[in-house]
N, C-alpha and C positions, 0 to 999 in steps of 0.2 A: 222188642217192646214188651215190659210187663203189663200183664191187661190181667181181670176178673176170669177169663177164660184159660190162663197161663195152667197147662199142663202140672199137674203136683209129680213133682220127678226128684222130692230134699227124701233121704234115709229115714226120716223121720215120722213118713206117711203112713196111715193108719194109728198112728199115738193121738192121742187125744188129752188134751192142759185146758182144765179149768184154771181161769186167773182171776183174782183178786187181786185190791191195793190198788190202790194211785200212781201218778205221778209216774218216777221212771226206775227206782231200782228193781220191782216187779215186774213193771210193763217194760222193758227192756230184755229182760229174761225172756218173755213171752214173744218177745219179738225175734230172738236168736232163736227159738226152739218155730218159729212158726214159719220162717225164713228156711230153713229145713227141713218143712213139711208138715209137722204136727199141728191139730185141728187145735187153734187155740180158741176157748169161746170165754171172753172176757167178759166178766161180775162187774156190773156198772150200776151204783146207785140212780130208782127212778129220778128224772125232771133235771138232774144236773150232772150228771155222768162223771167219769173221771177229769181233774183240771187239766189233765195235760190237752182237753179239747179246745181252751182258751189261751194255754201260754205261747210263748214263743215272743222274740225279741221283733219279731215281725209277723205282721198280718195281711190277708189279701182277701176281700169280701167282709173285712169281718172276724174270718175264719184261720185259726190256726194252721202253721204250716208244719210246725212238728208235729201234731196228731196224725197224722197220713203216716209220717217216717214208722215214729213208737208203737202205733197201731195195726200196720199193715200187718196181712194174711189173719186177719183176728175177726171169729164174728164177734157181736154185742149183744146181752143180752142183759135187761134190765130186773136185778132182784134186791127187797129193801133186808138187808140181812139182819138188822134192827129186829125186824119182826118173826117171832115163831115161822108162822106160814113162809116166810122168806128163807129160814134158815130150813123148812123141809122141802125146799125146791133146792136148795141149793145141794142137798144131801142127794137128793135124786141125781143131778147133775154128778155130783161126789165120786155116786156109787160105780158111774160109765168109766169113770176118767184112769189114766195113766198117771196123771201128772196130777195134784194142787198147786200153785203158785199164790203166796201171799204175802205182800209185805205191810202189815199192819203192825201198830206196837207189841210187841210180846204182852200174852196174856188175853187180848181181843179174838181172837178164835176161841178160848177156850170160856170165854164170858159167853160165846153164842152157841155153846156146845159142839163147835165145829173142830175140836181137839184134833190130834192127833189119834189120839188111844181113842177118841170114840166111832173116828169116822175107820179106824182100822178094822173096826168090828165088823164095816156094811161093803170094805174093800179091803180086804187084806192086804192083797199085793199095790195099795198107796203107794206112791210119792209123792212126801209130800216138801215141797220146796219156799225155804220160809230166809224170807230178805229182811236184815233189821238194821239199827243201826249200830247196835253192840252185841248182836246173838240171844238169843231165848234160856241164858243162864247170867248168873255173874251177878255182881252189885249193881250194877249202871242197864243191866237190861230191859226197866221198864222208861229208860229216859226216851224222851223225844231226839230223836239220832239222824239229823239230815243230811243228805251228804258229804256237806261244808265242813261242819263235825268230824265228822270221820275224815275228812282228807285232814283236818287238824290233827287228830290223836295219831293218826297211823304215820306220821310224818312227813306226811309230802308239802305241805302249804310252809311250813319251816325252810324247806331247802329250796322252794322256789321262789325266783324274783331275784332282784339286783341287792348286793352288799350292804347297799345305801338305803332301803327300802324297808320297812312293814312287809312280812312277808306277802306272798301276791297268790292266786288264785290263777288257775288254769283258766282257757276261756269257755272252760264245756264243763259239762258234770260229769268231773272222773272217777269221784267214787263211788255214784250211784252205777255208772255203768261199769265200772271196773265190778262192783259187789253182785251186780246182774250174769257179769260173764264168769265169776266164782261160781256161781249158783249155780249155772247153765252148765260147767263144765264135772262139778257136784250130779245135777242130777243125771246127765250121762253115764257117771260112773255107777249112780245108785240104780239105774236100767241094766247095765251089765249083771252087777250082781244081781238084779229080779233074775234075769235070764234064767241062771245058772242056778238059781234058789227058791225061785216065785216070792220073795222077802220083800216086802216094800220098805222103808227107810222114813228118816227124816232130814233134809241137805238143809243146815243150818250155816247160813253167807249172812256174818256183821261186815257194814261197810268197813269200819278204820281195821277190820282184821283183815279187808281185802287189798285194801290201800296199803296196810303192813307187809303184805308179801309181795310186794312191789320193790321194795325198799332195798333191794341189793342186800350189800352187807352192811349198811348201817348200824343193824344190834351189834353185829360180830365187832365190827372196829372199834367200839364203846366199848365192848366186855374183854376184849383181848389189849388194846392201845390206850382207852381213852379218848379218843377218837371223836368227836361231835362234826359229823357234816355242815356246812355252815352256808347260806346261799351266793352263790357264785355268778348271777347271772347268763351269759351266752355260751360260759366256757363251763369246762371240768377242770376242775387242778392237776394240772400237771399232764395234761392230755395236748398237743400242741402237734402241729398245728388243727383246730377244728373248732371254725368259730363262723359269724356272720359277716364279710365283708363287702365294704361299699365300693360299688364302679362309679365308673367316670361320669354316667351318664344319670347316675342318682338310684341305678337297684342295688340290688342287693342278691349275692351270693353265698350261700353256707357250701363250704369246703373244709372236707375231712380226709388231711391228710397223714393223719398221726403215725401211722406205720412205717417202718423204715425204706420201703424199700416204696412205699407210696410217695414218701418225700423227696426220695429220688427223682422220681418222676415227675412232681410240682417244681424242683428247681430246674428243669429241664425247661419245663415248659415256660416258667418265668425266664428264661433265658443264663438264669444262673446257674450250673451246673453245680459249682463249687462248692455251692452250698452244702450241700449232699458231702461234702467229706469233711467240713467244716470243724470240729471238733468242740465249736457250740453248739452244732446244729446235729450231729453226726448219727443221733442215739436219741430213742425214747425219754431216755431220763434224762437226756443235756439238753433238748429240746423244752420239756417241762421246768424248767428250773430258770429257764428266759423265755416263756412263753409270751409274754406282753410285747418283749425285744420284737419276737418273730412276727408276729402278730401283726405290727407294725411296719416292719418290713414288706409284708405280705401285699395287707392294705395301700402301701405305697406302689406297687407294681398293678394292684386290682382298678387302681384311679385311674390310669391311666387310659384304662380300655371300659368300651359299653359291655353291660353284662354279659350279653349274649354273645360278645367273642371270649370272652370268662369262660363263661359256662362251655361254648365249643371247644377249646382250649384245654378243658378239665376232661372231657369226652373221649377227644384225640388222644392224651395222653393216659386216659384208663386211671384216672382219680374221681372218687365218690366226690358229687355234688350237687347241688339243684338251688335251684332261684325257689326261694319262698312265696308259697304258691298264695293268692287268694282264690276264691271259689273261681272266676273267668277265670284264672289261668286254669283248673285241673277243668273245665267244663271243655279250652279249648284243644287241651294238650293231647295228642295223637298216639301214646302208650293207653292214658285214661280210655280211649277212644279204643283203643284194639282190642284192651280186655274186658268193656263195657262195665270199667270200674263204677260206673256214671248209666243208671236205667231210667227208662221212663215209663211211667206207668198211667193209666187213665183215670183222673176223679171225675164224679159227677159235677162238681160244680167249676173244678182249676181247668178240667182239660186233661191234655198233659202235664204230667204232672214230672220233676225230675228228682232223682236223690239216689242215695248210695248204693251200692248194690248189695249184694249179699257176699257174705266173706266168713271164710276161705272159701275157694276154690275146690270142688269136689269133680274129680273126672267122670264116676259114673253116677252120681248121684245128685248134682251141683245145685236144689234147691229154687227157689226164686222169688218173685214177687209176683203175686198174685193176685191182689188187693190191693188197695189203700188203707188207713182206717175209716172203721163202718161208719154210719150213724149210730146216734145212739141206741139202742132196745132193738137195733134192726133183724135181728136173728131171732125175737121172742116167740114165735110164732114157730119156723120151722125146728128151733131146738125144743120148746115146752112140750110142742105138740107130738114131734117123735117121743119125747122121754114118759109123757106122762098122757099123752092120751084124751088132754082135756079138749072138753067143746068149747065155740065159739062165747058160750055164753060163760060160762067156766073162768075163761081168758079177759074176758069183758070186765067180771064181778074183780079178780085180782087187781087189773090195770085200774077201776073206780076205785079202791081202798089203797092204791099206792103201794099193792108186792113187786108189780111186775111194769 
């Protein structure tokens, strides 16, 4: 069980990420670097803190249930960056740090002096790690760039969804967190190099440029063929068999067994053996070319039986598959369960509280969860007062004038 007392044992410990910015292409970054140990102490505007404390498709108190996920292992602490005084707390903060993370519009740092080039003077060895929605150069990098954006331009919202459809939208925010784990894997690299250089950097992560490297070879087939990917719904063209089929009993099984010698072993197990030498069936490319045929045929043998002699079925015979999980299903399912893909950790107000774990997997180092997210300004106190020393009354005078 994750609790507030959970041992710091991520690679990461001893680094220390001041974070800025809202919402999640930031705080998500923050969250993968904190998840492996680094002190992350999160820049929250006084009285109303970052939204992600209110959203979420569901609520319990009240209260946010994605704030705990995006915020965990992160203290808070509350500075109005608006104001002078705000923006010399925050440079104090600045000066300790390993890490900046910010994902504000291009240009919003350097309105509050908190540049690059100036904060490199009071740190040299910065990193400073900056989330946008089109990168801190270009024509379009002072636009408002939200995720949705970016999964447009970078091409993913075009090739997802059915034929028949309006292209369709994933049901999470991929480009925000795809552009967080650019960043994340950016300023790792830009740590190496400190190592070996003491150089601090700047890891510039646009969403649609992270959404873009995603993209297989999309460019390549345009620039070489002509090529336009086009949305296909549950399949890939010409990849057969590997699709979602319905049992008898009303679930639902995805089985992927496109490889030759996989297919082999799905005709077996349908009982058709023949299949397998079929010379419609026999090959990659003849399987692709009557993919709907197969498909069909498949789905005709899957009716037959409840999922779950499917799925045992697929198991026996060593073919990729899985029943499409909803959350009880991975909550009850006994691999989730081995590798504690699934932790629980304690909130003050939830309890036990449950959610993802931390990922990948590190043998000697493996990171964890050690928190939830804080309240708000809840860190003002032990982070101001190690940094700067001030007294009680000091701390009083900021928190009455709305810095802290």
């Amino acid at each position: 069980m994750a609790t507030d007392e959970l041992e710091n044992t991520g690679p990461l410990k001893g680094l220390r990420v001041v974070e800025m910015g809202t919402l999640l292409a930031g705080p998500f970054c923050g969250q993968l670097l904190g998840d492996f140990g680094a002190e992350v102490i999160k820049v929250e505007p006084p009285n109303q803190g970052d939204p992600m404390r209110v959203w979420g498709r569901e609520k319990a108190h009240g209260k946010s249930l994605w704030w705990p996920v995006v915020a965990r292992n992160k203290k808070s602490v509350t500075i109005n960056l608006r104001e002078q005084e705000g923006q010399d707390l925050a440079r104090e903060l600045i000066k300790e740090a390993d890490f900046l993370l910010e994902n504000f519009r291009p240009g919003t740092m350097e309105r509050w002096g908190l540049g690059y080039d100036e904060l490199q003077k009071i740190n040299p060895g910065l990193i400073m790690i900056r989330v946008s929605g089109f990168g801190q150069t270009g024509p379009y990098a002072s636009r408002a760039g939200f995720g949705a954006v970016g999964e447009a331009m970078g091409g993913l919202r075009y090739v997802c969804g059915d034929p028949s459809t309006p292209p369709s939208r994933m049901g999470i925010s991929i480009g925000d967190s795809l552009a967080a784990t650019f960043a994340c894997i950016g300023a790792l690299s830009a740590l190496h190099h400190k190592e070996k250089t003491g150089e601090g950097q700047v890891v510039d992560s646009a969403i649609y440029e992270a959404v873009l490297n995603m993209m297989e070879s999309l460019v390549t087939e345009y620039d070489k063929a002509g090529y336009i990917r086009e949305r296909t719904g549950a399949i890939l063209p010409n990849v057969a068999p590997s699709n979602i089929y319905e049992c008898g009993d009303g679930g639902m099984i995805l089985i992927a067994a496109n490889q030759d010698t996989v297919f082999g072993r799905l005709a077996e197990a349908m009982g058709k053996p023949e299949l397998a030498t079929n010379e419609r069936y026999a090959t990659h490319t003849a399987r692709g070319a009557v993919q709907k045929e197969l498909d069909d045929l498949i789905t005709e043998w899957t009716m037959t039986l409840p999922a779950a002699e499917v799925g045992r079925l697929m198991d026996e015979y060593g073919i990729p598959s899985g029943k499409i999980y909803t959350t009880p299903d991975m909550l009850e399912d006994a691999h989730f369960q081995a590798r504690e893909a699934i932790a629980t950790t304690m909130h003050p107000q939830f309890g036990e509280l449950k959610m993802q774990n931390v990922a990948p997997k590190l043998s000697k180092t493996p990171g964890g969860i050690r928190r939830p997210g804080p309240e708000l300004g809840e860190h003002n106190d032990e982070i101001f007062g190690e940094l700067l020393q001030k007294s009680s009354d000091d701390m009083a005078g900021l928190s009455e004038r709305g810095i802290i």
